[in-house]
C-alpha positions in Angstrom: -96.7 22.9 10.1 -96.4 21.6 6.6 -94.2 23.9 4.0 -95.4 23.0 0.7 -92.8 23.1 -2.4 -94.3 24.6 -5.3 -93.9 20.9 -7.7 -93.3 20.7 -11.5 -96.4 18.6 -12.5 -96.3 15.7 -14.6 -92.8 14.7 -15.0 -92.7 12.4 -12.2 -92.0 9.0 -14.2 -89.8 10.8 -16.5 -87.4 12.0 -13.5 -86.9 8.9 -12.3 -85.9 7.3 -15.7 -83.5 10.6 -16.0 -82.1 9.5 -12.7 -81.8 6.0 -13.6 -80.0 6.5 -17.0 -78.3 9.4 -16.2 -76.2 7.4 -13.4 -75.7 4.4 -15.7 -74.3 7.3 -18.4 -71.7 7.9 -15.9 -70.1 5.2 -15.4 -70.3 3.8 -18.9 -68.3 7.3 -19.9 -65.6 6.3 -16.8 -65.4 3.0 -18.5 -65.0 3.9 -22.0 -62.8 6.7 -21.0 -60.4 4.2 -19.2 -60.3 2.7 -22.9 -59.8 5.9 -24.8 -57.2 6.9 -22.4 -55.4 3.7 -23.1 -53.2 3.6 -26.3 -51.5 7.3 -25.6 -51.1 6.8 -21.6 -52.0 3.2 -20.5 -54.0 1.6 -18.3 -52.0 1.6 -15.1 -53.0 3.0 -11.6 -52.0 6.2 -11.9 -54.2 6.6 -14.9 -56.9 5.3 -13.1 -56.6 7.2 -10.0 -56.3 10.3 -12.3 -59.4 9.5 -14.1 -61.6 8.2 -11.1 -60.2 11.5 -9.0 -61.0 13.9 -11.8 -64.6 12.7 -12.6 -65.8 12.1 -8.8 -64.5 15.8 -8.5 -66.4 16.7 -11.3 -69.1 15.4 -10.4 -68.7 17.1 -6.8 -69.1 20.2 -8.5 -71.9 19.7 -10.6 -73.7 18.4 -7.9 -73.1 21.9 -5.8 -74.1 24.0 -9.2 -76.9 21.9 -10.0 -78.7 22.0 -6.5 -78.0 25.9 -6.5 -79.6 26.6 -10.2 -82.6 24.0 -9.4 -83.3 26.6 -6.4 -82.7 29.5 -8.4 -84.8 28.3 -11.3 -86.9 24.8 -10.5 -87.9 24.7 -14.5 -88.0 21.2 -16.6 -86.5 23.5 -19.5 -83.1 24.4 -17.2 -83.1 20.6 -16.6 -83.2 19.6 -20.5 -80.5 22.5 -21.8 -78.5 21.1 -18.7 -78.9 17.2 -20.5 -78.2 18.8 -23.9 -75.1 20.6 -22.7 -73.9 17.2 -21.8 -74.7 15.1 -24.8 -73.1 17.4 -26.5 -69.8 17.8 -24.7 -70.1 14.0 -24.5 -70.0 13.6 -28.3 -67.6 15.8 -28.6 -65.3 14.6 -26.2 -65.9 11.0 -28.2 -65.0 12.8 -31.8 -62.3 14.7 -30.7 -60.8 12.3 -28.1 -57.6 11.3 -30.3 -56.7 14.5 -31.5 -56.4 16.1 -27.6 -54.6 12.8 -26.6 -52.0 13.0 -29.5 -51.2 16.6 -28.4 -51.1 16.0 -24.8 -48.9 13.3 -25.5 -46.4 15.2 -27.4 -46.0 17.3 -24.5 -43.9 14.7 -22.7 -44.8 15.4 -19.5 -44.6 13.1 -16.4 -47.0 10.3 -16.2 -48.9 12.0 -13.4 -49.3 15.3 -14.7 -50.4 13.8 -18.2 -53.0 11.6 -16.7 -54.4 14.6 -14.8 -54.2 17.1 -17.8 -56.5 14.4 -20.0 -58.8 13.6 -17.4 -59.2 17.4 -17.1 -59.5 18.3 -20.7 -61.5 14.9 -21.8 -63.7 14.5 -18.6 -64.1 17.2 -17.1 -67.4 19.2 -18.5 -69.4 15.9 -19.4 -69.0 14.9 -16.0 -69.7 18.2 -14.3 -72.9 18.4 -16.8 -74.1 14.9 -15.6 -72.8 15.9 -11.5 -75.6 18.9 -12.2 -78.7 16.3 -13.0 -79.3 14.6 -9.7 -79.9 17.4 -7.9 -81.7 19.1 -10.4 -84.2 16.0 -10.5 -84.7 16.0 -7.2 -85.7 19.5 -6.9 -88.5 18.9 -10.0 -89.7 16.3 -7.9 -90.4 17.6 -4.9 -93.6 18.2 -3.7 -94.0 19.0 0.0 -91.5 18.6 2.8 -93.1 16.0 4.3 -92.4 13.6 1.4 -89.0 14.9 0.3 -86.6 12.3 2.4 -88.7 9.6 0.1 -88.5 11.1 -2.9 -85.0 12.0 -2.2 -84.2 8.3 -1.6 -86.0 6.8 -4.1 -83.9 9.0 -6.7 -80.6 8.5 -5.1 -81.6 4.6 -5.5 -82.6 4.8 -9.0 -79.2 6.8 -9.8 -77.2 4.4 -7.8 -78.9 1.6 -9.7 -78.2 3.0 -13.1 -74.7 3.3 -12.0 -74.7 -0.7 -11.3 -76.6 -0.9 -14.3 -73.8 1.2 -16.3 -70.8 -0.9 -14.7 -71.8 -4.1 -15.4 -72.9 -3.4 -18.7 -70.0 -1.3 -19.7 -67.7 -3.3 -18.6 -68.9 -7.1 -19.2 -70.8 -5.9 -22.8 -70.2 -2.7 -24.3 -66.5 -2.7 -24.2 -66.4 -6.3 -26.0 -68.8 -4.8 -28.9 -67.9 -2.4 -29.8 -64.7 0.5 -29.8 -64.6 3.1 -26.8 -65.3 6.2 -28.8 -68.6 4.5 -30.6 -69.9 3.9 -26.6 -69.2 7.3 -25.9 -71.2 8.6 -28.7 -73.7 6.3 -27.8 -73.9 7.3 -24.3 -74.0 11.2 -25.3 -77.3 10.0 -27.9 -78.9 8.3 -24.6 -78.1 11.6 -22.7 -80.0 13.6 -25.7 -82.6 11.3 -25.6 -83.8 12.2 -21.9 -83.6 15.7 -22.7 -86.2 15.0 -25.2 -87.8 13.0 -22.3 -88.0 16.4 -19.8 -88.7 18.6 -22.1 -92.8 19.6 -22.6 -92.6 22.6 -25.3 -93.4 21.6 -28.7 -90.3 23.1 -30.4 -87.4 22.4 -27.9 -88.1 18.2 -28.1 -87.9 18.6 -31.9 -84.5 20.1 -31.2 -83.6 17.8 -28.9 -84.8 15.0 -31.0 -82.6 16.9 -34.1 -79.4 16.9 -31.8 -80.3 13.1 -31.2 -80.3 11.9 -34.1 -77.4 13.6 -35.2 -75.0 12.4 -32.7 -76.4 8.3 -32.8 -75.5 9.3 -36.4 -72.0 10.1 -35.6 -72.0 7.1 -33.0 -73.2 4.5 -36.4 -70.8 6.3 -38.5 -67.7 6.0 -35.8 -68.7 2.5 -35.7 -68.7 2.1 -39.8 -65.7 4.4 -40.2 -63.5 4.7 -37.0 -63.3 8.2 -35.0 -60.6 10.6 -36.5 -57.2 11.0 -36.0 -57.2 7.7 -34.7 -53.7 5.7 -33.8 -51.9 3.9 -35.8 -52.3 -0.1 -36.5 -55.1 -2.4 -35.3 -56.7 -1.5 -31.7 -57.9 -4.5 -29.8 -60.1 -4.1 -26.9 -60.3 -6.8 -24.3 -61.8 -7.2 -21.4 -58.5 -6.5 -19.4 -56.1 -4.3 -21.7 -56.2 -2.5 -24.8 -54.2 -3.6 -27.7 -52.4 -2.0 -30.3 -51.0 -3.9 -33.1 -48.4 -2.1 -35.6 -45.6 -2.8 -38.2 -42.7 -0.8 -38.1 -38.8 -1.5 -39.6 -36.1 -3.1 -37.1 -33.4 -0.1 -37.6 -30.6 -2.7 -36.5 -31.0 -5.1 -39.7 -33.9 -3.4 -41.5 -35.8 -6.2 -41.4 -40.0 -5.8 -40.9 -41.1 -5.8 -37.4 -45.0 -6.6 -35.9 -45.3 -4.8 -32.2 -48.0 -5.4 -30.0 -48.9 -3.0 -27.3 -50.6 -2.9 -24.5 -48.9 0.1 -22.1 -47.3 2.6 -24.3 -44.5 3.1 -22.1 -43.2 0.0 -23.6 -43.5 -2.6 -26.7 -45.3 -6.2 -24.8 -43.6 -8.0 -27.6 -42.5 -8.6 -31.1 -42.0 -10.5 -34.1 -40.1 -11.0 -37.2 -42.8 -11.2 -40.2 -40.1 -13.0 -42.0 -39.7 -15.4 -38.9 -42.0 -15.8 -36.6 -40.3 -17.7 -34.2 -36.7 -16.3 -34.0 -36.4 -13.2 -31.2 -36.3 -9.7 -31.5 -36.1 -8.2 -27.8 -33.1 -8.5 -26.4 -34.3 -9.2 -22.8 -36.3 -12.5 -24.6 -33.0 -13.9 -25.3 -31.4 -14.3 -22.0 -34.2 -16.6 -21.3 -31.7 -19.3 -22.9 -30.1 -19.0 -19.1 -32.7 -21.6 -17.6 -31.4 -23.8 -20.5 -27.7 -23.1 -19.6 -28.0 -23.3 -16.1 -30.6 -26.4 -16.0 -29.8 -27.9 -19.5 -31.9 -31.0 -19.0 -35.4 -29.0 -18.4 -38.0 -30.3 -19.9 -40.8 -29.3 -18.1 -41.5 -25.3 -18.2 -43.7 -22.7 -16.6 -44.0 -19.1 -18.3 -45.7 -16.3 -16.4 -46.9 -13.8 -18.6 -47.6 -14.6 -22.8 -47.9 -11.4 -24.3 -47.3 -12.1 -27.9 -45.9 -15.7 -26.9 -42.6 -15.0 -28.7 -41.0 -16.6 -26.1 -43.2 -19.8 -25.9 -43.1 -20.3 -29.9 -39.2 -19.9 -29.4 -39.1 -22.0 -26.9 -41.4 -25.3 -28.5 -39.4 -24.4 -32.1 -35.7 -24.6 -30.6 -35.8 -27.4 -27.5 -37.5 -30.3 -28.7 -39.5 -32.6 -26.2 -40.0 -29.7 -23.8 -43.7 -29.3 -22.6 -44.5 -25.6 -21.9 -47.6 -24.1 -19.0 -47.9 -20.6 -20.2 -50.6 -18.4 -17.8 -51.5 -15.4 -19.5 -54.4 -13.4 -17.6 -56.2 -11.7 -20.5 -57.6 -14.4 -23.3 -58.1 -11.6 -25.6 -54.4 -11.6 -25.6 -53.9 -14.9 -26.6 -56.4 -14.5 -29.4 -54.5 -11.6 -30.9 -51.2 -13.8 -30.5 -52.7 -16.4 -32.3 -54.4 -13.8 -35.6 -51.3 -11.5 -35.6 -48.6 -13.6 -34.4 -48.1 -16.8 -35.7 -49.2 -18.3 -32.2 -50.1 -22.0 -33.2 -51.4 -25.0 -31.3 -49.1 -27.2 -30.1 -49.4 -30.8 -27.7 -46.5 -29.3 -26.0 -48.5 -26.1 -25.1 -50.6 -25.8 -22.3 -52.2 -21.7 -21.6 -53.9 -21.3 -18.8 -56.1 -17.6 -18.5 -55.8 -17.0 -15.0 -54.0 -14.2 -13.1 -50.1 -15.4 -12.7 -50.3 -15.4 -8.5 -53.9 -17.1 -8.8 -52.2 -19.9 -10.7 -49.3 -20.3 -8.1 -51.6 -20.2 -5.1 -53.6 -22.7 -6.6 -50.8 -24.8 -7.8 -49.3 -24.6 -4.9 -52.0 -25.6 -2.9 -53.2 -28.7 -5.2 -49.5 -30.1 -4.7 -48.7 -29.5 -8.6 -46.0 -31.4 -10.4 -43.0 -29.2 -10.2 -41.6 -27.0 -13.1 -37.4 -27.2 -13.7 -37.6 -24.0 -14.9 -40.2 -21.3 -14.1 -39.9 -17.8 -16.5 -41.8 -14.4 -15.2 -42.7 -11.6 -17.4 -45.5 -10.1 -15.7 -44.3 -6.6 -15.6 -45.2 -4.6 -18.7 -43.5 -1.9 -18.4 -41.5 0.3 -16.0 -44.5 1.8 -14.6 -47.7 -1.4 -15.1 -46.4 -3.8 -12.1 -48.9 -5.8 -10.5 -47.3 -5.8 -7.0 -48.8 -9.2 -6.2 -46.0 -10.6 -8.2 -43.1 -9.2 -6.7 -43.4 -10.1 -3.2 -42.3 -12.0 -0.6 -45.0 -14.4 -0.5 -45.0 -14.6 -4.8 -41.1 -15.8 -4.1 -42.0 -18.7 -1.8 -44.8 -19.9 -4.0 -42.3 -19.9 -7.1 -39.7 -21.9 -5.1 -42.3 -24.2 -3.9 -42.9 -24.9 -7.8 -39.4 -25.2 -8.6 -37.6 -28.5 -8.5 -34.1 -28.6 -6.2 -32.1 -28.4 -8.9 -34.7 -25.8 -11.5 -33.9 -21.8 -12.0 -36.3 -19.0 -11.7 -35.3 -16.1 -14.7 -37.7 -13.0 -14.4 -37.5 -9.7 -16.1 -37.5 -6.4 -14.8 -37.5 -2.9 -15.8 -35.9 -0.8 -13.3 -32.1 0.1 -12.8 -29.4 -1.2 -10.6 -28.8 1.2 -8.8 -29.9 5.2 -8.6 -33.0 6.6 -7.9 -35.0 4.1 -10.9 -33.6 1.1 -8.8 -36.3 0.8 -6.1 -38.6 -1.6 -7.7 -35.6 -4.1 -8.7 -34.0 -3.6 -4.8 -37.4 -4.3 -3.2 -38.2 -7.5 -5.4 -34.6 -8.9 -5.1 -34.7 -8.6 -1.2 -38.1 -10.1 -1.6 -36.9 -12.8 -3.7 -33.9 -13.6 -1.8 -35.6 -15.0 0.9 -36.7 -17.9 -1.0 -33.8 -18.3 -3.8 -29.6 -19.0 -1.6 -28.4 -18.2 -5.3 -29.5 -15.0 -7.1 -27.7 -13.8 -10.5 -28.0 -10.6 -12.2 -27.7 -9.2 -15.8 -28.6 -6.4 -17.1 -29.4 -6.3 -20.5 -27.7 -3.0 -21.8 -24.6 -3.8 -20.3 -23.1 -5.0 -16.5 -21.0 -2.1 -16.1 -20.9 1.4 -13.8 -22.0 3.3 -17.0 -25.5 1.7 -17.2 -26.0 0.8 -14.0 -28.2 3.8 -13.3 -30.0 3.6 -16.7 -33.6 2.4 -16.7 -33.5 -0.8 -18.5 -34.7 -4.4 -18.7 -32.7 -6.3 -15.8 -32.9 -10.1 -15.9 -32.6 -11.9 -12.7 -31.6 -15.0 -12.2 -32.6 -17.3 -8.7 -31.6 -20.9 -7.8 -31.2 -22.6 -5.0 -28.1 -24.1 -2.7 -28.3 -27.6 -4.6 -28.7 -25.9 -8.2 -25.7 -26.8 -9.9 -24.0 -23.7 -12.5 -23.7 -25.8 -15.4 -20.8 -25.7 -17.9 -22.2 -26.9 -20.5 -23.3 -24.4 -23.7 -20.9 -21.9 -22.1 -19.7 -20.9 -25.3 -23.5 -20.8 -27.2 -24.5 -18.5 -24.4 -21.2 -16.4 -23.9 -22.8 -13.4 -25.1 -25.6 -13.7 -22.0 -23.2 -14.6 -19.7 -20.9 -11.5 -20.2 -23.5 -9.3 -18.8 -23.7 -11.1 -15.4 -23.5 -8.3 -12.6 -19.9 -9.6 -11.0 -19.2 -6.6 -8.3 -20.8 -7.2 -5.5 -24.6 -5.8 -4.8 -25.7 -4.5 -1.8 -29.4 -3.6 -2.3 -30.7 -0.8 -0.7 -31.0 -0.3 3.1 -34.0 2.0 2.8 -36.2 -0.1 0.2 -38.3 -2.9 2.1 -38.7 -6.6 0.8 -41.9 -6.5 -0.7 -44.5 -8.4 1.2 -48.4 -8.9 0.0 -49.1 -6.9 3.0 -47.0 -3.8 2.0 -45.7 -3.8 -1.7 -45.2 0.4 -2.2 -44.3 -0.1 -6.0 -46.0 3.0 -6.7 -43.6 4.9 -4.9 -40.8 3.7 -6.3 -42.2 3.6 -10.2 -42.6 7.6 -9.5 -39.4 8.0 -10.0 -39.2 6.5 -12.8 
């Protein structure tokens, strides 16, 4: 027996583009969100994981509520107030995005908590709103049992197809055109539009249309003008971080200071406006050690660019010394070379590739060895791409290394204490590959900091690596904060390997 389901006539071709552009919605907002997020809490995992958790929850929910209102009331109007609702909170997420972030950042609260709290208050209702559409579509459509697994299907394949849609756009085009707040807006004036799409009375699409208008002319004006309370400096979005670039004063000589940022937990780099090539971190400096303890290196790899303050030091102080800097994210090196002073040089050689891509393949083509090889991958205490901290990273760095050349990479972590897990796990790991390691920690070598978070510089050579003497006295300051006593690294933190790297774990106690 057949058990007909009383259909909404008419709208067939209209669900489906609601289902198609409703899914790619979605992930465009998870996208752009990732982006808005950014400047005030970064871009690491947790923040993703708190983003991705909170919206597929969301969207849990909405599908539930949805399915049991489309029962309840199976009317194209429910449908269109339902798209409305969520343009709306969509825009105003988008205009009010900055203002909710500065707050919640004020707050000071763990990483984890804050990620959760802003996913929650920014993400939240627009994605509960869109969670509610799919179901509600599918209801609309239905016109007899015997055709509702097709219909069913077909719908779930349009959405999941505006979802690939949505990803691939978002994240290959929309993020490189234009800023995350104007995508928002734009996907809330898309989400207005198919309400004007389901809706058949008269006066409610003239609404709609009204409410469309007036949010793409909030999305052309927060293109034109910026979206308020927006941070400080210039914000850079590439297709891997986002970047913040501000001036402030160096309290310690007063002198002006540019600062870009890419994880707010931390400054990426720095520069002098009144001399671009002199350093301004103190962890930058001890990079001098691969000079001191390999004095005749001319032939340099650096892991990381950032804003190359390190490479321009580098080519400007040691002449005839050719530099391979690999720098994942090319927008990067294009907001080294507007904002600082980055130049082009026949000594400098920048590769855009992941670091432990570059190694593998190095490795692996039989590469011309380095006599030094510098790391600063790690952005901050908390962004640590665990591929570069493990066993495996260590053998490849070795294998790149001359007998005689030094490996100096920078951590954040502490010595010892419950910060030190990350530094304990990637010196074990290390170890395996270097006889020789040296530490020195930046703020100072003895008990008193040793359980302070802070940039830790380690230094790895092997048994034929000489210690050199020579510029002992240029490089006295360095070498008084070598790490004399003698370490024992934790019995209870592994040796990172690619197979099991628990960073996470460790940066959670940070």
């Amino acid at each position: 027996m057949t058990h007909n389901i009383q259909p909404v006539r008419g709208i067939q071709a209209r669900l489906q583009i609601t289902a198609f552009f409703s899914g790619a919605a979605t992930m465009v907002l998870e996208l752009a969100g990732s982006r808005i997020v950014a400047p005030y809490f970064g871009t690491s995992l947790i923040v993703w994981t708190a983003l991705i958790g909170i919206i597929m929850t969301s969207l849990c929910l909405g599908s539930w509520f949805g399915g049991s209102i489309a029962d309840k009331r199976p009317e194209a109007k429910i449908l269109g107030r339902i798209l409305m609702l969520a343009a709306l909170a969509t825009a105003v997420t988008a205009f009010s995005s900055n203002w909710i972030l500065t707050n919640i950042q004020e707050l000071r609260l763990n990483l984890y908590v804050s990620s959760v709290y802003t996913s929650l208050a920014l993400f939240a209702l627009p994605s509960l709103l869109l969670g509610m559409v799919s179901p509600f579509v599918a209801r609309l459509a239905m016109q007899d049992v015997d055709t509702s697994g097709a219909i069913v299907g077909r719908l779930s394949a349009l959405n999941s197809a505006g979802s690939i849609l949505g990803t691939f756009m978002g994240g290959f085009v929309l993020i490189s055109l234009f800023p995350s707040g104007v995508i928002m807006m734009f996907v809330a004036s898309v989400i207005a539009l198919l309400a004007v799409l389901i809706y058949t009375g008269a006066w409610r699409k003239i609404i709609a249309l009204f409410i469309f208008a007036a949010i793409s002319s909030g999305a052309y004006a927060a293109n034109k003008y910026g979206i308020p309370f927006a941070p400080i400096g210039e914000q850079i979005d590439t297709a891997y971080n986002h970047i913040s670039v501000a001036e402030s004063i160096d309290r310690r000589n007063g002198r002006r200071v540019r600062i870009m940022i890419t994880d707010p937990d931390a400054t990426q780099s720095l520069m002098y406006l009144d001399s671009p090539n002199e350093l301004v971190s103190d962890y930058t400096k001890f990079y001098d050690l691969a000079f001191h303890y390999k004095p005749d290196a001319k032939r340099i790899l650096m892991l990381g660019g950032g804003g190359y303050s390190v490479p321009k030091y580098i080519l400007s102080n040691y002449k005839n010394v050719s530099l391979d800097v690999v720098e994942l994210d090319e927008g990067v090196t294009e907001t080294a070379r507007k904002y600082f002073e980055l130049k082009d040089s026949p000594n400098l050689t920048i590769y855009h590739e992941d670091a432990r891509t570059f190694l593998n393949r190095s490795v692996m083509e039989k590469a011309e060895q380095y006599d030094a090889i510098l790391m600063d991958t790690f952005s901050s205490a908390i962004v640590i791409p665990f591929q570069m901290t493990t066993v495996e990273t260590g053998q490849l760095l070795r294998s790149l290394l001359k007998s005689d050349g030094v490996l100096i990479v920078n951590i954040i972590s502490s010595v010892y204490g419950t910060k030190s897990g990350v530094f304990h796990g990637i010196y074990k790991a290390f170890s395996n590959s270097f006889e020789k390691m040296m530490i020195f920690p930046v703020n100072a070598n003895d008990s008193r900091y040793s359980y302070a978070l802070q940039n830790i510089i380690l230094a790895g050579m092997s048994s034929n690596a000489g210690l050199s003497s020579e510029n002992v006295k240029k490089n006295e300051h360095l070498l008084s904060h070598q790490w004399l006593d003698e370490f024992h690294p934790d019995s209870g933190v592994p040796a990172f390997t690619d197979s099991f790297a628990p960073v996470e774990r460790y940066t959670l106690l940070q």
